[in-house]
C-alpha positions in Angstrom: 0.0 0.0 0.0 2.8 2.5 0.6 4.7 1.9 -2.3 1.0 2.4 -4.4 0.7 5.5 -2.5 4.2 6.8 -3.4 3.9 5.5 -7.0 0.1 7.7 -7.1 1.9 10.4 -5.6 4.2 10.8 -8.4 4.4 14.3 -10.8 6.9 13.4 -13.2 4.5 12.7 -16.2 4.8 9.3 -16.1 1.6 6.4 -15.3 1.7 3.4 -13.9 1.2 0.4 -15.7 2.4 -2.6 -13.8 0.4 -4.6 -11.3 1.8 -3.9 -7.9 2.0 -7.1 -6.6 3.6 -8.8 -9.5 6.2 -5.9 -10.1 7.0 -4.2 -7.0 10.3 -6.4 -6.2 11.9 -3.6 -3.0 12.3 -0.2 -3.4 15.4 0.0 -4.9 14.7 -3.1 -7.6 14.0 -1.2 -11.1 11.1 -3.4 -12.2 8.3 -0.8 -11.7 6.9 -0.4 -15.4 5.5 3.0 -16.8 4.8 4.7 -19.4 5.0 8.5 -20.7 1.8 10.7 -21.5 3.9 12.5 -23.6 5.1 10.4 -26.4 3.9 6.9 -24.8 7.4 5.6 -24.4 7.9 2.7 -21.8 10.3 2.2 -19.0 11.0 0.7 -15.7 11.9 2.5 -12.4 12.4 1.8 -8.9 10.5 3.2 -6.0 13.2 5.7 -5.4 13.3 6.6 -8.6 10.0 8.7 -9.6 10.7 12.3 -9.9 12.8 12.0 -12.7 10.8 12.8 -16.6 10.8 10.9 -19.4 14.0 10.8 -20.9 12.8 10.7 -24.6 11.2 14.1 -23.7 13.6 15.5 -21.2 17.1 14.0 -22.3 18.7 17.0 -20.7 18.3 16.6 -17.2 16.1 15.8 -14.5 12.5 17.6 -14.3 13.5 20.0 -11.3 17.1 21.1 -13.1 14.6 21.5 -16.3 12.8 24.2 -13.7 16.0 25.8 -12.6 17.0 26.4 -15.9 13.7 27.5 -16.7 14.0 30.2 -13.4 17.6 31.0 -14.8 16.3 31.7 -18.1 13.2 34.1 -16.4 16.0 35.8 -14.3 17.8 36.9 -18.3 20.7 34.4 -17.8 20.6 32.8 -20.9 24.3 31.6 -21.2 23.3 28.3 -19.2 24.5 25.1 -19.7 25.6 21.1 -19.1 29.0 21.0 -19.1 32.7 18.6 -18.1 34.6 20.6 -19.6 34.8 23.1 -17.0 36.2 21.4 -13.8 36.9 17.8 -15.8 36.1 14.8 -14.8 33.4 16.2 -12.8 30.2 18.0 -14.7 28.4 21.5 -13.7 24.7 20.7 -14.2 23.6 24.6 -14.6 26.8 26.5 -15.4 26.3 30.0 -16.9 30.0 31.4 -18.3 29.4 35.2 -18.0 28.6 35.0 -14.3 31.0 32.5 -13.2 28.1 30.7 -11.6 27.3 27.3 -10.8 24.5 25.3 -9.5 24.7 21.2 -8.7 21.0 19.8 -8.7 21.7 16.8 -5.9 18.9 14.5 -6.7 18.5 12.5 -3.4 18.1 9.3 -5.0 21.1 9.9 -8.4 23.6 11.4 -5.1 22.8 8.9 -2.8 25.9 7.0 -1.5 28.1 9.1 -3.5 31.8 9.0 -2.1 31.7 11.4 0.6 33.9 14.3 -0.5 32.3 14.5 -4.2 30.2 17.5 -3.4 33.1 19.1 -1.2 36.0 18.2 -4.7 33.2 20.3 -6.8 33.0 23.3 -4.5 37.0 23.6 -4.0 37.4 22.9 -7.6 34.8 25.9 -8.9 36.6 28.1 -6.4 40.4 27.9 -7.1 39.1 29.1 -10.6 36.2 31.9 -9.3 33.4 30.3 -10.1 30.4 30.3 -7.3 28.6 27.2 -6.9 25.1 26.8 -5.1 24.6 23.1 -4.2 20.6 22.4 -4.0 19.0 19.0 -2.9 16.4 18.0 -4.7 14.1 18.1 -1.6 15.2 22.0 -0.8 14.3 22.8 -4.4 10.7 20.8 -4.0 9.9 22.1 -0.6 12.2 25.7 0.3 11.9 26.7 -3.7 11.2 30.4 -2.6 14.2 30.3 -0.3 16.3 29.1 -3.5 15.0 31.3 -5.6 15.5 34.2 -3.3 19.5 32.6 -3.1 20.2 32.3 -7.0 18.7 36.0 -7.5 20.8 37.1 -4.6 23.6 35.5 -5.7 23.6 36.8 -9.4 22.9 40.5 -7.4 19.3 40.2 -8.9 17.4 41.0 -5.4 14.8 42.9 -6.2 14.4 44.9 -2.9 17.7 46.6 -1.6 18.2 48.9 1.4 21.0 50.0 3.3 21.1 48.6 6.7 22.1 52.1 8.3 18.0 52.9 7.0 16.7 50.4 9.3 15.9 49.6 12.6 17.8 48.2 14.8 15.4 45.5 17.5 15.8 42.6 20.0 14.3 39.6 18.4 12.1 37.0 20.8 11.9 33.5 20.0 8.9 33.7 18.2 9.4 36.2 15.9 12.8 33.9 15.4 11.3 31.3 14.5 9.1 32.3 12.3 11.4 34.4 10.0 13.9 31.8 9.9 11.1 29.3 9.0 10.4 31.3 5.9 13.9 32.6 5.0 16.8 30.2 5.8 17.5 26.7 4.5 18.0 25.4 8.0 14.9 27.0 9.4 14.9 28.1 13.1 17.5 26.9 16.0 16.6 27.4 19.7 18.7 31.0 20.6 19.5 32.8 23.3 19.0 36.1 22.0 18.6 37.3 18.4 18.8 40.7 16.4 16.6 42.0 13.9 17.0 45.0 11.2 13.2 46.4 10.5 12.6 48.6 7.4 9.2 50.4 6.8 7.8 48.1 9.9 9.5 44.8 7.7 11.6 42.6 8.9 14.2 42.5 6.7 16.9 41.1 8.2 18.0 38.7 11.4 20.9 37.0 13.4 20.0 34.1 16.0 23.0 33.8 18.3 23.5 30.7 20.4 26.6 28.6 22.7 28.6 26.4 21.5 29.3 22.7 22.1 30.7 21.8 25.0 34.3 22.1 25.0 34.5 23.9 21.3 35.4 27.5 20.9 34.8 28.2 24.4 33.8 31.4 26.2 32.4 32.5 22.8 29.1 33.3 21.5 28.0 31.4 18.6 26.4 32.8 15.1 23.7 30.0 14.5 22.1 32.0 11.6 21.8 34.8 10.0 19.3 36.0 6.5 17.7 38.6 4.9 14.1 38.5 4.0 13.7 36.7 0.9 14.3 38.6 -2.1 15.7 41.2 -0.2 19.5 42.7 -0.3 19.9 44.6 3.1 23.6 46.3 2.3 25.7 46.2 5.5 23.5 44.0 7.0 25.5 41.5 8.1 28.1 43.9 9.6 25.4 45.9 11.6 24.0 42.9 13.1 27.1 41.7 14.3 28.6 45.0 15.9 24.7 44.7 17.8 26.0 41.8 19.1 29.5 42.5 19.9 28.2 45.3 21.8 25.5 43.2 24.0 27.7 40.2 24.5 31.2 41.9 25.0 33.1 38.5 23.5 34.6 36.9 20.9 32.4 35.6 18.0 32.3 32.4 15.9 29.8 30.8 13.3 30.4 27.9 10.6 29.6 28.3 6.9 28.2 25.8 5.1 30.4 25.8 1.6 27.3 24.3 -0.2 25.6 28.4 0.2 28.3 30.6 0.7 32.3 31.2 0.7 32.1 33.0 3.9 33.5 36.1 2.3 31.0 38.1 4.3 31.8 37.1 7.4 35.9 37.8 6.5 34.8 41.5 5.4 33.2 42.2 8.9 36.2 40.8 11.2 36.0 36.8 10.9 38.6 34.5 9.7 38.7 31.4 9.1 40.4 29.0 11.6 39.5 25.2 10.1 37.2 23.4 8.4 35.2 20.4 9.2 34.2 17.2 7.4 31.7 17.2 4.6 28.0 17.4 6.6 26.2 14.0 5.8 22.2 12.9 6.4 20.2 10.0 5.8 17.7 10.0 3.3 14.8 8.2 2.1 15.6 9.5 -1.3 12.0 11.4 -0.5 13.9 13.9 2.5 16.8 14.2 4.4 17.1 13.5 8.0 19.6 14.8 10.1 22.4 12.2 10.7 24.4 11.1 14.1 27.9 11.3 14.2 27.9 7.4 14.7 25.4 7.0 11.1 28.7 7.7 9.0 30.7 4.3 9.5 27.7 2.1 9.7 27.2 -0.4 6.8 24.9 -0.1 4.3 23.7 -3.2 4.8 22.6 -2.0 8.5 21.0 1.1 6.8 19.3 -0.6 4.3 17.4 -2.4 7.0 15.7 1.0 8.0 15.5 1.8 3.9 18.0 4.7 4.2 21.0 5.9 2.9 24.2 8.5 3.3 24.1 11.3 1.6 27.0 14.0 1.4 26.8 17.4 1.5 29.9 20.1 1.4 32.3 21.0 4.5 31.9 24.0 6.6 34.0 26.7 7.3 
């Protein structure tokens, strides 16, 4: 019943036309049989595999990078394309030449498994060579899209909305109001704080930093950065550098944060004062190929075999800063 209801919850153009109980063989056997709306060609998937389009119609990538490309494209960036030949071996699924800009489409189920510093090889290759690339798992770009969008546009300095953070407001942020921008502007969504800053323009929330402790042990007598965004679509200049002298003043000690290479470079943070002391390993989860879950430290060495008892796997992400 839960792999019917998976295979009726499926948008990628194809119908089922298999009998469940003689085809379905596991989730991950590729016996599943279907055909396209489109042109009626047959094929066979597995369970995991249901998101990616007909590849007679779509030979060019999977239906969400078809949708990126399509954003790119709306955005005036028509230079885009599939290419090796940029960082060879490895290929750059959205790559546009006259903004030395990248973005990797991490299909949960195609990156699954990968070798663990994949993702992190792509990111250090793209920027011994300036080129930015925005990693974006495929579940982000299905459930966050308006997040993404809001950080390719600001990326490719398309925000629409830009104010200086000297023309805002400077206010205390509870842990309401914290949650609750972070749900709707950061990737990660809200972390429990202990105090948080906000910049407010025309009564707006445009901008916000969530400041936290850090582990036990690590970076001690510090206070932590645990987040920081701008209200999607939004560019708030000197935002960043306002929230943090804000919480310079109201902590009176020294600062640290960790930046996740799949967004950003941390350049920002290095043009208000940080600099950067280490970096970790890559970040891993499990996934269901459906959503990532957030992985203990003691997940990365386990066997597959003992994963594929719970019908999960490793997935890789980037390192952090």
């Amino acid at each position: 019943e839960q792999a019917l209801e998976r295979i009726n919850g499926s948008t990628c153009g194809l119908r089922f036309i298999g009998d469940i109980r003689v085809d379905y063989e596991g989730t991950t056997a590729e016996t599943l049989r279907f055909v396209c709306d489109e042109c009626l060609a047959k094929s066979t998937r597995c369970l995991y595999d249901l998101s990616r389009p007909c590849e007679k119609c779509h030979p060019k990538g999977s239906r969400q990078q078809l949708e990126i490309l399509a954003f790119l494209t709306s955005l005036g960036i028509v230079d885009v394309k599939t290419t090796r030949d940029v960082i060879s071996p490895y290929e750059l699924d959205l790559f546009s030449p006259s903004r030395a800009f990248a973005i990797e489409h991490n299909g949960l189920w195609w990156h699954k498994n990968k070798d663990e510093n994949y993702h992190a090889e792509k990111t250090r290759r793209c920027n011994d060579i300036g080129i930015r690339l925005l990693h974006v798992f495929s579940d982000e770009w299905g459930k966050k899209r308006k997040i993404v969008m809001s950080m390719i546009k600001h990326r490719l300095k398309l925000s629409p909305m830009r104010f200086r953070a000297k023309d805002c407001k400077l206010v205390d942020l509870d842990d309401s109001s914290q949650s609750e921008f972070f749900r709707l502007n950061h990737l990660d969504g809200f972390e429990p704080s202990i105090k948080g800053f906000g910049l407010v323009h025309d009564d707006t929330l445009v901008a916000g930093i969530s400041l936290g402790l850090p582990a036990q042990g690590e970076f001690d007598n510090h206070i932590r950065i645990s987040r920081f965004a701008c209200l999607r679509d939004h560019c708030i200049v000197g935002g960043l550098g306002r929230l943090i002298e804000a919480t310079r003043i109201a902590f009176r000690k020294p600062l640290v944060t960790h930046v996740d290479q799949r967004h950003s470079d941390g350049h920002g943070f290095e043009r208000v004062g940080f600099q950067r002391v280490d970096e970790t390993e890559p970040g891993f989860w499990l996934t269901d190929c459906i959503r990532r879950f957030k992985g203990e430290p003691q997940d990365r060495s386990l066997d597959q075999s003992t994963l594929d008892q719970a019908g999960v796997f490793r997935i890789f992400g980037c390192r952090n800063s």
